[in-house]
N, C-alpha and C positions, 0 to 999 in steps of 0.2 A: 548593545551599545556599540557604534562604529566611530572610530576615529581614524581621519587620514591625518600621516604624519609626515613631515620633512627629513630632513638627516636626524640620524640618530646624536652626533654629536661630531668635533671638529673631523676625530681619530679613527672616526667609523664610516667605511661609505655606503655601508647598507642603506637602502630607504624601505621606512613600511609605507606599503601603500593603506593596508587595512589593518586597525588591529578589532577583536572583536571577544568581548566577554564576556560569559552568563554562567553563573551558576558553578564556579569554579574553574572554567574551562576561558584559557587562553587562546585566540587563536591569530597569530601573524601573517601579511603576505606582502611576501617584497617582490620585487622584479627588479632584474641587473644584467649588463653584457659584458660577457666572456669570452675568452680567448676559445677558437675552437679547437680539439681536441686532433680532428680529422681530419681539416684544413687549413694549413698553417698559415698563417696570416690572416684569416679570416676570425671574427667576431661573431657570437647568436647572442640574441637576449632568450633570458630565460626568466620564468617565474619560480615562485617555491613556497611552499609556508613550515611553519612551526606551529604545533598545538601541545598545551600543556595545559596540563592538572594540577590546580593550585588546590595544597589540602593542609589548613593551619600556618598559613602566610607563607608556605614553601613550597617548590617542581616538587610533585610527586608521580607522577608520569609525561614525558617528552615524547612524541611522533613528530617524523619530517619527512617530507620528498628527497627523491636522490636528484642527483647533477647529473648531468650529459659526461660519459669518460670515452 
């Protein structure tokens, strides 16, 4: 099952672009632009996800992508 989503809410700027479920398994992906780390003043966009293991309506394992440093 896929759902594109808008803002998370007012306080949050994350957006998901996808979220996606099956069988226990969460899996999110946003995209967002950042400050660059290497040149100042400049901006990248970047993607990322979250995937997680739902076991008994709770995270029972989290994996993620790292960020540009």
């Amino acid at each position: 099952m896929y759902y594109r989503i808008g803002y998370i809410s007012e306080g949050i700027r994350l957006v998901f672009h996808i979220l996606r479920c099956r069988r226990g398994i969460v899996v999110l992906s946003f995209k967002d632009e950042r400050p660059d780390p290497k040149a100042k003043g400049k901006k990248y966009t970047t993607t990322w996800f979250d995937m997680l293991r739902i076991e008994n309506g709770k995270i029972a394992e989290h994996w993620d992508s790292a960020l540009k440093e």
